[in-house]
Structure formats: structure tokens, C-alpha cells
C-alpha positions as CSV (number, residue, x, y, z in Angstrom):
1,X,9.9,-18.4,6.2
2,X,13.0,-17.8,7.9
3,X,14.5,-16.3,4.7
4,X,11.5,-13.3,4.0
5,X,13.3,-10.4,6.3
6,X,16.5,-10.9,4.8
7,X,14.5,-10.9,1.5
8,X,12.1,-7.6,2.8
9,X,15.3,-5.9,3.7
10,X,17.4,-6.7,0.1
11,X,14.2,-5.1,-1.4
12,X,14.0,-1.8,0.7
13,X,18.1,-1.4,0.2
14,X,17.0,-2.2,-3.6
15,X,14.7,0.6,-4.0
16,X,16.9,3.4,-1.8
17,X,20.1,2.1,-4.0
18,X,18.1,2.8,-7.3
19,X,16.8,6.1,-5.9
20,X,20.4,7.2,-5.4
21,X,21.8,6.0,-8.4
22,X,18.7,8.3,-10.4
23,X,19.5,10.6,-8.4
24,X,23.7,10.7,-9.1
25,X,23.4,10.5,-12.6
26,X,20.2,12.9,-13.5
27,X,21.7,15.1,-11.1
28,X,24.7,15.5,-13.5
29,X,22.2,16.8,-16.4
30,X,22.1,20.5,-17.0
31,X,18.9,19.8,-17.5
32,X,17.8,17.8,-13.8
33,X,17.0,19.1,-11.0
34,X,16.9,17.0,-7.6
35,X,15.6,17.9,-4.8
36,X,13.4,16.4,-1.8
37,X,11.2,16.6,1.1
38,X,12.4,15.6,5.2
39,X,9.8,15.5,7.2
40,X,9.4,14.2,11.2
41,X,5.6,14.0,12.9
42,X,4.8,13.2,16.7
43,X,4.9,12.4,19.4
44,X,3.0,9.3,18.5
45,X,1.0,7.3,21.1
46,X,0.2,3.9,21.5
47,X,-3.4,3.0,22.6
48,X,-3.6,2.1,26.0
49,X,0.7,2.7,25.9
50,X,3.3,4.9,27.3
51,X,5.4,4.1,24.8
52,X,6.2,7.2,22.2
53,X,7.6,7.9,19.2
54,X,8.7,10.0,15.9
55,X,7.6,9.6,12.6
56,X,10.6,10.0,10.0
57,X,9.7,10.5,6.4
58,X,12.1,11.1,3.0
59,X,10.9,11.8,-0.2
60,X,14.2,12.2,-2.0
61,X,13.0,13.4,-5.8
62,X,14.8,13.9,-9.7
63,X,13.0,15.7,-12.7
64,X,14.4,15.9,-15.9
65,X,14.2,17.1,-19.1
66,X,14.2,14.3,-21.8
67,X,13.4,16.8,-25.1
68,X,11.4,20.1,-25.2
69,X,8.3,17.4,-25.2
70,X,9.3,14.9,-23.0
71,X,9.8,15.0,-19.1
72,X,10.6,12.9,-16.1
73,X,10.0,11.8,-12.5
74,X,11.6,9.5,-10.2
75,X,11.4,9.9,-6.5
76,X,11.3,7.4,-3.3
77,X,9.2,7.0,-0.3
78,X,11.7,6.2,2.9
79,X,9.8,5.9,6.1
80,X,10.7,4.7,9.9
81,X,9.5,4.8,13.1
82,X,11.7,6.3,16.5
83,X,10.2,4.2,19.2
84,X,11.0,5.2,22.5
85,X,11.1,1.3,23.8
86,X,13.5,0.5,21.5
87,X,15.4,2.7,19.9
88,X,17.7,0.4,17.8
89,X,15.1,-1.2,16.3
90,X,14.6,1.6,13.9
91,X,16.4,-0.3,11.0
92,X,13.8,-3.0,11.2
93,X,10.8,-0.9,11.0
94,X,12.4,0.8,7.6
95,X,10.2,1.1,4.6
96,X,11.8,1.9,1.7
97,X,9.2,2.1,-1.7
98,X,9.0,3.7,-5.1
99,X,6.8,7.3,-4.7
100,X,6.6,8.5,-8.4
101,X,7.9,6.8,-11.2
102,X,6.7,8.7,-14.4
103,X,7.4,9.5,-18.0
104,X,5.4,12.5,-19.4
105,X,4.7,13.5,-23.1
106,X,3.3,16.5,-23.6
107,X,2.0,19.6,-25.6
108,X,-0.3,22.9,-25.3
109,X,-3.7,20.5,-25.6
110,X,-2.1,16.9,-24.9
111,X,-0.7,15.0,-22.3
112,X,0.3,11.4,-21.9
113,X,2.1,10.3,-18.3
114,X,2.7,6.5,-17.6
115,X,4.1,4.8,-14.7
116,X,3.7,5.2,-10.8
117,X,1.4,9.1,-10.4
118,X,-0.6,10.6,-8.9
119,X,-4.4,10.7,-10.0
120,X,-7.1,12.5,-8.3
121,X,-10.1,14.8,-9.2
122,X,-13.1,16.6,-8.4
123,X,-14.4,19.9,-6.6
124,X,-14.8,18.5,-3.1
125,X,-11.8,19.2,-0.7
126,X,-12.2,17.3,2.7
127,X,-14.7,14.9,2.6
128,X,-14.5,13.3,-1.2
129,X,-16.9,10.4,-2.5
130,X,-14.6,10.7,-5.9
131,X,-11.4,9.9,-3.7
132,X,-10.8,6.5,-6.2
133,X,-7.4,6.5,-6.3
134,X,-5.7,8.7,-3.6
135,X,-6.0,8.8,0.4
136,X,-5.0,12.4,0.9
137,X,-5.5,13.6,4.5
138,X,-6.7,17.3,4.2
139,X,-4.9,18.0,7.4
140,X,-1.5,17.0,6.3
141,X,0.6,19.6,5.1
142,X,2.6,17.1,2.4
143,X,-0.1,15.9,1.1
144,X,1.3,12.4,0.7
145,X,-0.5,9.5,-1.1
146,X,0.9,6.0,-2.6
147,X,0.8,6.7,-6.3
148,X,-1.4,4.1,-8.8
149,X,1.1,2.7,-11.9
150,X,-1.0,3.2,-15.2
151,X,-1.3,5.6,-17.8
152,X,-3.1,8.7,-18.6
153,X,-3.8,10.7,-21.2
154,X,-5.7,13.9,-21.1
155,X,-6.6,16.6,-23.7
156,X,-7.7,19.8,-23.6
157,X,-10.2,22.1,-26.1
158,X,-10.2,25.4,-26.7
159,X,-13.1,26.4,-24.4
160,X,-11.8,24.7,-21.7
161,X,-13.2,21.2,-22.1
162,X,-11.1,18.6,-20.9
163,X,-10.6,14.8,-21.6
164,X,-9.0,12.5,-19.6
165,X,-8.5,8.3,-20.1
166,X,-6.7,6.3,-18.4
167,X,-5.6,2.6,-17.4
168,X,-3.9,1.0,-14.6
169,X,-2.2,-2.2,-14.3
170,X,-0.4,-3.6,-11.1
171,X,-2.4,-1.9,-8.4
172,X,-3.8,-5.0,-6.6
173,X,-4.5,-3.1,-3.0
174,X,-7.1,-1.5,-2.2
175,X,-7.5,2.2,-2.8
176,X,-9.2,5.2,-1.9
177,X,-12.6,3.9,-0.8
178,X,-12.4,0.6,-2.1
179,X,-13.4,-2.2,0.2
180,X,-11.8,-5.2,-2.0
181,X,-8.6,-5.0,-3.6
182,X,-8.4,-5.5,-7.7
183,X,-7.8,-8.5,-9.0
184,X,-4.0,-9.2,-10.0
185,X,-2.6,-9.3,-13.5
186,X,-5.9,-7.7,-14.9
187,X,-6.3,-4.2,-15.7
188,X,-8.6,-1.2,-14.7
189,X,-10.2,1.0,-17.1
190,X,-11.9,5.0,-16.9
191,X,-12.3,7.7,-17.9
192,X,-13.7,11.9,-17.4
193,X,-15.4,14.6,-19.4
194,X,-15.0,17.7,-17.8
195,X,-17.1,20.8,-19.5
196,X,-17.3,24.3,-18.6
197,X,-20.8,26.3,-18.4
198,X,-20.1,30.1,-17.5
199,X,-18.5,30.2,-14.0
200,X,-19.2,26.6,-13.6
201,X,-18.0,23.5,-14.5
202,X,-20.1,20.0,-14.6
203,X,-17.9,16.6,-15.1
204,X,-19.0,12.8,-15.7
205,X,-16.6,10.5,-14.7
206,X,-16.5,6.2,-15.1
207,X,-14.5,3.5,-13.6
208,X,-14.2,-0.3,-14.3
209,X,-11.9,-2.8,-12.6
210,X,-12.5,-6.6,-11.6
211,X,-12.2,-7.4,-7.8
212,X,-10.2,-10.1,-6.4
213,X,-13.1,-13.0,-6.4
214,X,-13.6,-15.0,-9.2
215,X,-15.7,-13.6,-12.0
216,X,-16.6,-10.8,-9.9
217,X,-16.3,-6.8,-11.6
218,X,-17.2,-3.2,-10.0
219,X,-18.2,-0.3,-12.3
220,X,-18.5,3.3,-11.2
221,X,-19.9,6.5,-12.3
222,X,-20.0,9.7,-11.0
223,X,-21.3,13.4,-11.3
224,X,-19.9,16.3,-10.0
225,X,-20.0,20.5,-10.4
226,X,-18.7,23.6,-9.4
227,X,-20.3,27.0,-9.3
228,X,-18.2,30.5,-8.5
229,X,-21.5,32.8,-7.5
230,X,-19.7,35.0,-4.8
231,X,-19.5,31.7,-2.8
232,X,-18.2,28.3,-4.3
233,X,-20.4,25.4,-4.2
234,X,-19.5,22.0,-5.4
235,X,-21.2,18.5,-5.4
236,X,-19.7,15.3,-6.0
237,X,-22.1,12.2,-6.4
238,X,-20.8,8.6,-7.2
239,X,-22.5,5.1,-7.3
240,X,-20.5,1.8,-7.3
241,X,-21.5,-1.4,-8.5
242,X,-19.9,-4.8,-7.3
243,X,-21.6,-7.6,-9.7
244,X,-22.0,-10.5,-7.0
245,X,-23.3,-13.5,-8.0
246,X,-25.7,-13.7,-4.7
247,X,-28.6,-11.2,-5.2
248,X,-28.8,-10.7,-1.5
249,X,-25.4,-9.2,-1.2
250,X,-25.1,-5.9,-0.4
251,X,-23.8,-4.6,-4.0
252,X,-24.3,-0.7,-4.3
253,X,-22.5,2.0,-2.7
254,X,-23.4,5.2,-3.0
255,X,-21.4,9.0,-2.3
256,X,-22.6,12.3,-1.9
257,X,-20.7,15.3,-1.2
258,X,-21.8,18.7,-0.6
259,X,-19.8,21.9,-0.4
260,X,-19.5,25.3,-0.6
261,X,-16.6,28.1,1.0
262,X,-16.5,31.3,1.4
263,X,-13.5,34.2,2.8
264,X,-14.9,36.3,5.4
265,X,-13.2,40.4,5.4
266,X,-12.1,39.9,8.6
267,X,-8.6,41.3,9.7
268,X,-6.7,39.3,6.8
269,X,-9.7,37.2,5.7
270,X,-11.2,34.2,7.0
271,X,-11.2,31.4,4.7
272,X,-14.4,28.8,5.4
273,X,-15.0,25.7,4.3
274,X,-18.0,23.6,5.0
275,X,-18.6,20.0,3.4
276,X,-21.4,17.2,4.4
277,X,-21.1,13.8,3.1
278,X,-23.8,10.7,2.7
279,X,-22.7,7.4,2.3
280,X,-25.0,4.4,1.6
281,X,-25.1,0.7,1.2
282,X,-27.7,-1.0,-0.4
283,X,-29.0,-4.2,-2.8
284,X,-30.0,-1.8,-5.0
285,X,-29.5,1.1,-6.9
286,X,-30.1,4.2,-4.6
287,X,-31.4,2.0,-1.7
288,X,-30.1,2.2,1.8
289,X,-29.9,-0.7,3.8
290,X,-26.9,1.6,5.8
291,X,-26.7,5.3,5.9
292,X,-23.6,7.0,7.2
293,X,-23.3,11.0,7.3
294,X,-20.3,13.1,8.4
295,X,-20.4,17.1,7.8
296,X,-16.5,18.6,8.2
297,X,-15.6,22.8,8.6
298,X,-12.2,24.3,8.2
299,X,-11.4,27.4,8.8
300,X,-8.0,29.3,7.6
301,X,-6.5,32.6,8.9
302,X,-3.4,34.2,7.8
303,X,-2.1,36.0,10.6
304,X,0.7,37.5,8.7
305,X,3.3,35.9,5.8
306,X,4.3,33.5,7.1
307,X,1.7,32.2,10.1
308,X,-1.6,30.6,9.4
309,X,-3.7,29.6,12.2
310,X,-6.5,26.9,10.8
311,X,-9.4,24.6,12.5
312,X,-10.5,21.2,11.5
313,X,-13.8,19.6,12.3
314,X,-15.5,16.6,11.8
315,X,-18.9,15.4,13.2
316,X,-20.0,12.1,12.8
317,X,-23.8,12.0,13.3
318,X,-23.8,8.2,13.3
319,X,-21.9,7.9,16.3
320,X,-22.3,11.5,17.2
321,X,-18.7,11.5,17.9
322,X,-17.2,15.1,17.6
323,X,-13.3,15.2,16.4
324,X,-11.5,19.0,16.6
325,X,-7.9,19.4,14.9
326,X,-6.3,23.0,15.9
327,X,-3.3,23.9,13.8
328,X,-0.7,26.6,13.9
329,X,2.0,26.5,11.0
330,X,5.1,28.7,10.2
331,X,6.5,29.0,7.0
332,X,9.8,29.7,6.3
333,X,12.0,29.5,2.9
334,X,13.1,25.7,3.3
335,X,11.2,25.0,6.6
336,X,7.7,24.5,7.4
337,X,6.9,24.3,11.3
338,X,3.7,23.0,12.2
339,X,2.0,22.3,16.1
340,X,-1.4,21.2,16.4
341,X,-3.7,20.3,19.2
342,X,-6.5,17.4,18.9
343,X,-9.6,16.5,21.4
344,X,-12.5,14.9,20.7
345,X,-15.7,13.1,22.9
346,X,-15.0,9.4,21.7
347,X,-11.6,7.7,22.3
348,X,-10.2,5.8,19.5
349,X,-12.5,7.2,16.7
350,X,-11.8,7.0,13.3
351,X,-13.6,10.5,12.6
352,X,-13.7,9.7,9.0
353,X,-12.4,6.5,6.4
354,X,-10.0,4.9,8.6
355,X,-7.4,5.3,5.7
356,X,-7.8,9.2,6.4
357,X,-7.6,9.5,9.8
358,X,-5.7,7.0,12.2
359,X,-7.0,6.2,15.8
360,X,-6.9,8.7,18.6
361,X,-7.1,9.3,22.1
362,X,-9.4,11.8,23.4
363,X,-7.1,14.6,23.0
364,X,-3.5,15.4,22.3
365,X,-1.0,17.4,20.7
366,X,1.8,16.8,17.7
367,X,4.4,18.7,15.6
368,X,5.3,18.3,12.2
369,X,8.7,19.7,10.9
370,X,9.3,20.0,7.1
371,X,12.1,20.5,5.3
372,X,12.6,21.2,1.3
373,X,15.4,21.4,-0.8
């Protein structure tokens, strides 16, 4: 046991080395291009703590052009914590992971892309039931979420229909709304049809993966729309099966999301967006031994080029806790500036999935700088 730090710390100088070395040698291709993302969040507060601290984030990133078909990806996730108890502990707390690691072969109707990506889909843009393999945070300005390795492949029709299949392999924690992780060594299969009906779109989507118990598999299938009649609406509906062996388990979960926005001709328009979401738990299939509903609003203003005022809110009606996120960002060429004010009725809430929204205090305040290169 004595021997795991030293062995956690050879794999985080591991990764950032390999980063580099991508980095130096891509970089040296006419056709590369490196860049990145800095970013530093807080002040962060301990619960029932005076101790603060900064949030430091690098996302160093190459793409490259293999052939006029092929392209690349390679980019690393380097993370630590400024505590303000101790300082000089800041190597310790270093994470140093892959973020994308991705080969891409494409054409005007066909793409293939395997390795460590990004997969997400769906109308809904707060509260999502099809969030199966992302955490995004609506709030967060990066919009940063662990990549799944696998492949994909995706092809598109001349009317618009699309196709997409993939498989992953290797992502034994859980993800997006999962519960259990997947079962190691094994892989996970899905797949989405996508078809366009005037100004709307309709899409079926289906998942399978086996769980971490023995013998046990989950299966998912979902339904989801779009309409553009003046005012967008969207739904998003999913049901998830977990095969236990004990019929008494609690074995169906069920999503519902519905959404619709609309911009308001106000001074320089006032963008709205409103979204309720309907969770249940259940033996069986659309039964609800547990109901859970949380309706969210956001609303965006561009006070000129480069300010935007916006307004998060989240109600949960379960717990009737109310959580309020003010935000005020500048934008610049390379820099993004960001302060934002939170408050809500319920100390240390998690307003929505815990892997959305960490715990809070009653109110507070943070800032976010950004910088790209």
C-alpha cells in the first residue's frame, strides 16, 4: 500500500509527459494546430469550513490532419486544487488524465471516430433524461465532461436523416445517470435513428450494457422531438431496464423532459428557456414506487458584444428547495471573465443529479477566468 502514491503520481507525470510529447511533435506539422484552454473557478468553500480555495484547470489540446479523410485529436485534462490551509500541498492533489483521444474518418454522409469522445444527444438543454454518457453542467461555460472510449459511426441521408451506432469498451464508472457502473472487460452496445418531419425532428434511441453484478444487464430506450412553431418545444422520454434476478427489486427507471424557449424583443432580446423533468422508480414498466420532479428556467440577455447577463433556476418540488444561479460574463478575444452570485432556501442541496451540481451553502459568490489559445 505504501507504494500506490508513488505509483498515482508516475501515472499523472505519464499522461502530462505523453500530452507534451503530442503536443512537440504534431505541433511541428504544417498541418497541426495546438492549442488549449486555462481556466481558474472560486473561491471554493468547505461545508461547515473557513478554509478556501481555487480551482485550476488545463486542457492542453493537438488536432491534426492525417489525409484529406482522416483527422485527429489528442488533448489532456490537468486539474489541482489551491487550498488556502496548505498551500504546498497542491502537487499532491494533481490530476493529470487523458480528455480526448480520437481518430476520425470521414466524408460528406459518413463518419467513423474511435477512441476517448465525446457522445451526447437530444433536444433537451438543462435538465436531460438522455444525459447517458456525458455530465455537462448547463451553467459552466467550458462545458467540460470525462469523455467514453468506443467507437462511433454515423451516417447521414439526403433528407436529413441521420444514423448513428456505436460501442464502448473500457468505461467501467458510472456515467451520466447511471446508478451502477458497467461491468469490466465487457462491452456496451446502441444506437439512434434521427428523422426529420417538416420543422421537426423525432429520434429513437437504444442502449445495452451489463452492470457490475454477475449476470445482471440494463437495456434502454428512448424517444425524443423537436418542433420550431415560433417557439421550440422539445421532449425527451427514456425508460431503463436493470434485469435483477429478485422480482421485488426496484428495476425500472423512467425520464421525462419537457421544454420549450422562446426570445423575447426586448432591448437586445431575451432569450427564455423553461424545462420540467419527471423521474420515476418502479418494479415495473411505467410504475412509480418514487416520483421526483424538478422544473429549471434560464434566461439570457446580451447587453452588448461582449456582456451577457444570464439567470439560472432550479426548483425542486420534492424538497421544495429553491436554487438561483446569477451570472455576468465578459468576453474578450482569448479571455472569458465570468462572476456569478448563488442563494438558495436549503443548505447543502444538490438542486439537481449530484454529478451536475456540487453541494452548496445557502448563498455565495464565484468567478471563473478563461483563457484560449
Amino acid at each position: 500500500m505504501k507504494g500506490t502514491p508513488k505509483l498515482e503520481m508516475r501515472n499523472k507525470f505519464l499522461y502530462l509527459f505523453t500530452v507534451f510529447m503530442y503536443s512537440i511533435v504534431f505541433a511541428s506539422n504544417p498541418k497541426s494546430e495546438f492549442n488549449g484552454t486555462l481556466s481558474i473557478l472560486g473561491p471554493n468553500t468547505e461545508s461547515n469550513s473557513r478554509t478556501l480555495g481555487l480551482n485550476l484547470r488545463y486542457i492542453p489540446l493537438v488536432k491534426f490532419d492525417i489525409s484529406s479523410l482522416c483527422d485527429a485529436e489528442v488533448s489532456g485534462n490537468i486539474f489541482t486544487t489551491f487550498d488556502s490551509n496548505n498551500i504546498v500541498d497542491v502537487t499532491n492533489k494533481l490530476e493529470i488524465k487523458p480528455y480526448r483521444v480520437w481518430l476520425r474518418f470521414a466524408t460528406t454522409k459518413f463518419e467513423a471516430r474511435i477512441g476517448l469522445q465525446k457522445i451526447n444527444f437530444g433536444p433537451a438543454r438543462i435538465l436531460r433524461s438522455l444525459m447517458w454518457f456525458d455530465q455537462i453542467d448547463p451553467r459552466d461555460p467550458l462545458q467540460f465532461t470525462s469523455g467514453v472510449y468506443g467507437l462511433r459511426m454515423r451516417y447521414d441521408f439526403q433528407n436529413n436523416t441521420n444514423i448513428s451506432l456505436w460501442g464502448l469498451y473500457g468505461n467501467k464508472n458510472p456515467k451520466g445517470w447511471e446508478v451502477f457502473g458497467t461491468k469490466d472487460q465487457t462491452p456496451e452496445i446502441g444506437g439512434r435513428i434521427q428523422y426529420p418531419i417538416g420543422n421537426s425532428e423525432l429520434a429513437v434511441s437504444g442502449h445495452h450494457r451489463d452492470i457490475r453484478q454477475e449476470g445482471i444487464s440494463e437495456n434502454r430506450i428512448a424517444l425524443d422531438g423537436f418542433w420550431d412553431v415560433g417557439i421550440g418545444l422539445w421532449f425527451e422520454s427514456v425508460i431503463a431496464h436493470i434485469s435483477f434476478e429478485d422480482s421485488n427489486r426496484i428495476d425500472y427507471h423512467s425520464f421525462l423532459t419537457l421544454g420549450t424557449d422562446y426570445t423575447f424583443g426586448i432591448g437586445n432580446g431575451i432569450t427564455a428557456t423553461l424545462e420540467h423533468l419527471l423521474r420515476s422508480i418502479g418494479n415495473r414498466t411505467f410504475s412509480a414506487n418514487e416520483r421526483y420532479n424538478i422544473s429549471a428556467i434560464s434566461l439570457s440577455y446580451p447587453v452588448g458584444i461582449m456582456d451577457t447577463l444570464s439567470f439560472f433556476s432550479y426548483y425542486d418540488w420534492n424538497s421544495e428547495m429553491l436554487f438561483n444561479f446569477l451570472t455576468w460574463q465578459r468576453t474578450y478575444d482569448y479571455w472569458t471573465i465570468q462572476f456569478s452570485g448563488y442563494w438558495t432556501n436549503i443548505d447543502n442541496m444538490r438542486p439537481m443529479n449530484s454529478r451536475l451540481v456540487r453541494t452548496v451553502e445557502s448563498q455565495g459568490f464565484q468567478f471563473m477566468t478563461i483563457f484560449n489559445y
